[in-house]
N, C-alpha and C positions, 0 to 999 in steps of 0.2 A: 168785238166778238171773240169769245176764247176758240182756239183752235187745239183740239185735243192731238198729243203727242203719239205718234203710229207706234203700236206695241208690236213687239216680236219675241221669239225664244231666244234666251241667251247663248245658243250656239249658231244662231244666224247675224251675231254679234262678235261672235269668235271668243265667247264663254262659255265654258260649258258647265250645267244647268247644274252637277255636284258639286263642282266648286260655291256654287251660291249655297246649295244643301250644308255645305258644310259650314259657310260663316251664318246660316241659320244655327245650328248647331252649337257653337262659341256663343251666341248673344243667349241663348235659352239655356246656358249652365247656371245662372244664378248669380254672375256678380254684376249683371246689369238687369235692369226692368227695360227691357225692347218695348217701343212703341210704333214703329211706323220705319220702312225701309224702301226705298225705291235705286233702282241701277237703271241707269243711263250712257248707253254708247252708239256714238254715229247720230246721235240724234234720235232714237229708237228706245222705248222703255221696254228694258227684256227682263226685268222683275220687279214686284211691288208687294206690302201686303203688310195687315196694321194689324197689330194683338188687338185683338176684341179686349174689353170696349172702346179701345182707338177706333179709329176708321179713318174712313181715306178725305174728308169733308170737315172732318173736329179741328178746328184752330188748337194749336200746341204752343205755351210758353216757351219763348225763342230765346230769353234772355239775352244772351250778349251777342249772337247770333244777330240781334237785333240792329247792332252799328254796321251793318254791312248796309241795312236799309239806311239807314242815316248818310253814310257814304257814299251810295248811290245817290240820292237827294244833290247830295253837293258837285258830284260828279253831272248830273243832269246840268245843274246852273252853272257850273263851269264850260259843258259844252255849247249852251245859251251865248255863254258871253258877257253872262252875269257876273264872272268873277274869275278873279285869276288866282292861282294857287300861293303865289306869291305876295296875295294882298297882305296886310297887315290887319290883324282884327283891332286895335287902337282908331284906325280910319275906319274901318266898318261899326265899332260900334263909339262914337264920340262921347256921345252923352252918359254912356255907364263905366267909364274909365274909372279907376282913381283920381284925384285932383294933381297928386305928382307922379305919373305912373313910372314904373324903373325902365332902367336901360333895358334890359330884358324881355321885358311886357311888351317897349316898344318895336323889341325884335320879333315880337310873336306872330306869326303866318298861318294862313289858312294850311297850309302842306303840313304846319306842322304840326296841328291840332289833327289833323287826319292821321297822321304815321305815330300818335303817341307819345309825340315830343315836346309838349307842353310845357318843360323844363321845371315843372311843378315839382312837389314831397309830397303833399298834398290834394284834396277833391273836396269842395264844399259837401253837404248835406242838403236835401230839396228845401228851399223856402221860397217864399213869393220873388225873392230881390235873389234867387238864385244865380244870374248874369252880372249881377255887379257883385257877389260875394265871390263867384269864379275868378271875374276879373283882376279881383283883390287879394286873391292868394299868393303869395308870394314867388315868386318866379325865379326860383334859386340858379338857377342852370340855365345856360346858353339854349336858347330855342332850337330844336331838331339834335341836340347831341345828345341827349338822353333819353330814354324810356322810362317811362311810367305808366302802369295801364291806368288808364284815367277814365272810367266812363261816364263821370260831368261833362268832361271834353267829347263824347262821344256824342252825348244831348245837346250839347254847346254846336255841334253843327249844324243840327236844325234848328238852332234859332238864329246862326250865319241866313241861312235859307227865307227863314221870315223877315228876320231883317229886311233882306235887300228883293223882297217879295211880296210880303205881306201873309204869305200863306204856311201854315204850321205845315208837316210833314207828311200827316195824310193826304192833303187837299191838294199838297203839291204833285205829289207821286201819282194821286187817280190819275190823272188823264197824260204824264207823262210817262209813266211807268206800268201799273198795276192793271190798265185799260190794254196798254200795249202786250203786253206780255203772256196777259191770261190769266190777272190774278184777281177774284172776285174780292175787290175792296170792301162790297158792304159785308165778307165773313170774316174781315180783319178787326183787330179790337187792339187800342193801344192805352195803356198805363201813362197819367199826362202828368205834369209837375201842378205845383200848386197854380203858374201863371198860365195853366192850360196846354205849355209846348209839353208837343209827345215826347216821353222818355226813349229818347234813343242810343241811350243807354245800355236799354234793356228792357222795353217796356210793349215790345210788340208780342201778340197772339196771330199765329198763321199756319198754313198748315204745311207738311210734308211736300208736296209739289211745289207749292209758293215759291218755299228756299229754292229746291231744284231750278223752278223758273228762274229767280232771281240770278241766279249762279250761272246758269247756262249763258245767259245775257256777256257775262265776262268771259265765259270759254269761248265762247260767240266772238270776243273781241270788241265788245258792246253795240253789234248789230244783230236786230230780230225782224226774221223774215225780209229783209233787203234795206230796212230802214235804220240810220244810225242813231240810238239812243242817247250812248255816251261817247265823249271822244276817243280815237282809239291812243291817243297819247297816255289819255287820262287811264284806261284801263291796263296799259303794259307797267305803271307807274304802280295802280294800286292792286298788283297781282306780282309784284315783283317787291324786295324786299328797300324797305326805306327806311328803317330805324333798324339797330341792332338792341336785339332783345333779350339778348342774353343775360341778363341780371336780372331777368324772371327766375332763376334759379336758386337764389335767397327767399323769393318770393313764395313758391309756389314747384320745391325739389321733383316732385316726382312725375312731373309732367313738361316731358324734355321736350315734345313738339311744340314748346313755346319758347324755347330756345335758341331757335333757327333764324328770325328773322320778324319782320313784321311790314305790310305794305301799308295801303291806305282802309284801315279797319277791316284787314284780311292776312291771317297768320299764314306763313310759311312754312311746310313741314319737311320731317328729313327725307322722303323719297325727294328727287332730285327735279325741280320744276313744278311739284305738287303744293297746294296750296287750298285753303278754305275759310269756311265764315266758322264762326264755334261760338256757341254759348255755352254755360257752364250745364254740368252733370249730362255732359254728350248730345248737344243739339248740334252736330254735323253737315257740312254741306262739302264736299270733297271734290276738288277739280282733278284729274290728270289729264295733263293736256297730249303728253305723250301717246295717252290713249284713248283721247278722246272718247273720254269716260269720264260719269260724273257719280256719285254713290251721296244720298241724302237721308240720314238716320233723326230720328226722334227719341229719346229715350229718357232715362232716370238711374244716371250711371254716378250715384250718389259715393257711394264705398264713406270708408271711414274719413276721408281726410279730401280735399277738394278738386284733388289733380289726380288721386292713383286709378281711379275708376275708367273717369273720363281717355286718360292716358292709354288704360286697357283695350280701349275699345280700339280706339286709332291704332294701338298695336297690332289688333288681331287685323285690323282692316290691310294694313302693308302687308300681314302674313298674308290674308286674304289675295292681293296683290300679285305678291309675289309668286304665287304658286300658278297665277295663269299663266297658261300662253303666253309668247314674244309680244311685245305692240303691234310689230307686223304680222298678226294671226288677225285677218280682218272677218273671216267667217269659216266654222267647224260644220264636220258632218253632222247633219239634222240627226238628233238621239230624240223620238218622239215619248218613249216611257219616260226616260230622264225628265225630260222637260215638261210632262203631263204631271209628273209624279211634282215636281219641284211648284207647278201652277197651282195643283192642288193644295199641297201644302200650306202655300203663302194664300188660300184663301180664305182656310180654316185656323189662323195663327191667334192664339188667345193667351191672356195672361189667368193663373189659376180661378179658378170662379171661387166665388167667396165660400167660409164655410157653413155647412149647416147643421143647427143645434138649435132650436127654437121651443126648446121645453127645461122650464125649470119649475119644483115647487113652489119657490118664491115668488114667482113672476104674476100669481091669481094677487097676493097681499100688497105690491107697488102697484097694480094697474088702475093707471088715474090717480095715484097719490102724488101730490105736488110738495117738492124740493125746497124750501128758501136756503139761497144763496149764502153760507156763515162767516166764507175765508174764500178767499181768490178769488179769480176772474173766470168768466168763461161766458164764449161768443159763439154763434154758431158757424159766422165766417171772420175770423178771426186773418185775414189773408196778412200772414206777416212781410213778405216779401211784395207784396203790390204796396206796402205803406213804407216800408225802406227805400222805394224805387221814387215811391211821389210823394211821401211827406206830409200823406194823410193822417190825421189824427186815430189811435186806436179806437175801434166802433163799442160803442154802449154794451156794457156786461150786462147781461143776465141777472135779475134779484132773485127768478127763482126758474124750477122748471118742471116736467112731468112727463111720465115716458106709460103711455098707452097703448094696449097690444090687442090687435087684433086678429082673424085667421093669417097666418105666414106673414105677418105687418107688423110694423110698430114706429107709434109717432113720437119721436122728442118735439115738445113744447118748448120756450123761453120763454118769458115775462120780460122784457128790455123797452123802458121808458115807460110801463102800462100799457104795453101792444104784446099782442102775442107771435112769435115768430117758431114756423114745425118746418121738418123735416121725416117723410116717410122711408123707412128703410122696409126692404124686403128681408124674409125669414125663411124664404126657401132654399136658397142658396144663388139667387140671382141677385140681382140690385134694381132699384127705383129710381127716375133720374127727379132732381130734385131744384128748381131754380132758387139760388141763394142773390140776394142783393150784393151790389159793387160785378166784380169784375176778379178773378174769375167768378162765375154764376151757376157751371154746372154741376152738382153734384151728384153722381151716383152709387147711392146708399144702401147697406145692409147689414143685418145685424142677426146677433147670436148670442148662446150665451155657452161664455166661457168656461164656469163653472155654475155649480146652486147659485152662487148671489155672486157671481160676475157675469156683468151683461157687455156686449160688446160692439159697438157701431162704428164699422167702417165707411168715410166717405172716400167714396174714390174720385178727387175733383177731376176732369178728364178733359181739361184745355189747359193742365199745368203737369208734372211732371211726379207731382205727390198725391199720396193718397193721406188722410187724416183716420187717426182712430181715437175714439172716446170709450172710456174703457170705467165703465161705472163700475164699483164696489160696495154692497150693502151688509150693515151691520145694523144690526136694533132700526130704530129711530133714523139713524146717521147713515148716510153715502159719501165716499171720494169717488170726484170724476180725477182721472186721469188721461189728459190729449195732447197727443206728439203727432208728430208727420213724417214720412220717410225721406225727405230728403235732406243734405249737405248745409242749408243754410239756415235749419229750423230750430235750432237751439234748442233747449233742457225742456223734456217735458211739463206740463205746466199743471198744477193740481189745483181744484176747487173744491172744498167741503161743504157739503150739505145736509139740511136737519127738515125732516118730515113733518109739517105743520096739519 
């Protein structure tokens, strides 16, 4: 049975309600896309509130955020008794070794696959034989004295877990974890490798509270509501630093908070005893234990390069920080405006609503004329980051297509395989939500037009971090589509040519 967390004002917290106004303020200037924010102190949630069309219930791609869940897993069976941190993965895994493994391979520990130190260069890519290509990577370096973020090794822990269980990473956590803690497993959805183990990696969907849950579990000292989860050895271990990380700074220059240290699939940052889970483009879950205080963001803090964004936002949060109150300020005078004004706020928090233009000459002469396909590709979920994580094959292009306008509507068709596959986008300035096949699945769509013969559809996927736009261009006879995504890891727009049959 979930038990919902007692909400309060931030000044019966010993925050007071404009300091949160104001790191509102910092995320709504534009160099991040805000999705979902919740603060947590004492145990009390004294602020929350998700840009529409977020909301508080939508699963959010966690990306690397993700290995925290995965460490928890192992953390769980470690406190079973199922394994000790010092095992050797050679004896756990016998039969997927190499035939002569190296001296190194056979230094390799469970601890040390947790903290990064896999002594790898190296990460395979997803295939069936995934666990024996890991295995087989070369193990240049002494086990635990170097870093490498490795997130094979990070998936490679839950299949430690099945191994010596039989149970992939969902099935282990429901009733150990997810049951306990108040996290609705059936709205969780994981990205799996080709032999079915969940990408833990990077492959979980959850939502804003989840993390929060998850995280508190550790500021908790890995007991919830009087029952011990995980051991409390095991959690001073993986909240405190066990690899030095500092040669992320070749890696990955402008995002110094990975600099600092690194525990058991949980960074270290420079306020002093602070600490959190992170996936890429700012998926946040932030410990202060000083202040027992927990701060859990969702976002799409993409910027130009893959740390400066992300980096920004943990900046503004220690600004954030810093500006409160001593830690010993355990509760402020009640400010009832403040704090209505700040409730308010956060309940009406939206991201821009789409634009609208929904009239063009051209748009009577395409309506119902269908596309074939001349040059390039184009899908309608094209999820490139769900096929890098699991090593899914690209899904069947499109041979042709047809974009249908109705009152404030309008349908793209595809033709892929001899099946027809639409999406309806809205034209009044709202969106339509739209279920696409695989995983993520929701999209919400709308379109416009750009110019006379540029038409414009935005999907905005809203259990991932990016939004997709398809940006048709008509000449005579002939169309180019052009479709990019806003986030960090999407690479060159991709263009398909079309000829009017």
């Amino acid at each position: 049975m979930r038990k919902e967390f007692p909400r309060t004002t931030p000044e019966a917290v010993g925050i007071p309600s404009a300091s949160i106004e104001w790191l509102l303020d910092r995320l709504e200037e534009g160099w991040t896309e805000p999705h979902g924010l919740m603060i947590m102190r004492h145990g009390k949630v004294c602020a929350e509130g998700w840009w529409a069309p977020y909301a508080t219930g939508i699963r959010h791609g966690l990306q690397s955020h993700t290995k925290t869940y995965a460490a928890t897993a192992v953390g769980i069976a470690y406190t079973e008794g199922l394994l000790k941190l010092t095992d050797r993965i050679v004896d756990i895994f016998p039969d997927e070794i190499p035939e002569n493994p190296s001296e190194n391979l056979k230094k390799l520990t469970v601890r040390d696959v947790l903290c990064m130190g896999c002594g790898m260069d190296t990460m395979p890519r997803p295939s069936k034989d995934w666990i024996r290509e890991f295995l087989a990577t070369p193990v240049n370096h002494v086990p635990g004295t170097t870093f490498m973020y490795n997130s094979t090794g990070s998936t490679f822990l839950g299949a430690i877990v099945r191994k010596l269980t039989g149970l992939g990473l969902h099935d282990y956590l429901k009733p150990r974890l997810f049951d306990k803690i108040g996290i609705d497993a059936e709205n969780l959805r994981w990205i799996t490798m080709p032999d079915g183990m969940e990408v833990g990696g990077g492959g979980l969907f959850a939502t804003t509270e989840d993390n929060l849950r998850l995280m508190k579990l550790y500021a908790d000292g890995g007991v919830w509501e009087g029952e011990r989860i995980l051991a409390e050895d095991y959690v001073k271990l993986a909240t405190s630093k066990q690899n030095d990380s500092a040669t992320e700074r070749a890696v990955n220059p402008p995002a110094e908070d990975n600099f600092v240290g690194y525990g058991f699939q949980i960074w270290m940052c420079r306020p002093k005893g602070v600490y959190r889970a992170d996936g890429a483009m700012g998926q946040f879950t932030i410990v202060f234990p000083e202040r027992d205080m927990l701060l859990a963001i969702t976002e799409n803090a993409s910027g130009s390069t893959g740390g400066a964004m992300p980096q920004k936002a943990l900046d503004t949060i220690w600004k954030w920080m810093d500006a409160l109150p001593g830690p010993e300020t355990e509760i402020l005078p009640e400010d009832p405006e403040a704090s209505a004004h700040l409730a308010r706020r956060m309940q009406m928090l939206a991201l821009p609503a789409p634009r609208r233009s929904p009239e063009s000459p051209l748009q009577e002469k395409i309506n119902g004329s269908t596309y074939a396909v001349t040059d390039g590709y184009f899908a309608l979920a094209d999820a490139g980051m769900v096929r890098f994580m699991s090593g899914e094959d690209r899904p069947g292009g499109a041979k042709a297509l047809s974009l249908t306008f109705a009152e404030n509507a309008c349908t793209l068709t595809c033709l892929v395989d001899g099946k027809p596959q639409s999406l309806t986008a809205a034209m009044d300035g709202t969106r339509l939500r739209n279920e696409l096949p695989g995983m993520p699945s929701i999209a919400l769509c709308s379109g416009c037009w750009e110019a006379d013969n540029v038409f414009q559809l935005r999907l905005r996927m809203v259990e991932t971090c990016n939004e997709t736009s398809i940006t048709f261009t008509f000449s005579g006879d002939q169309a180019q589509v052009e479709t990019c995504s806003n986030h960090v890891f999407a690479g060159k727009a991709q263009v398909t040519h079309l000829t009017r049959i």
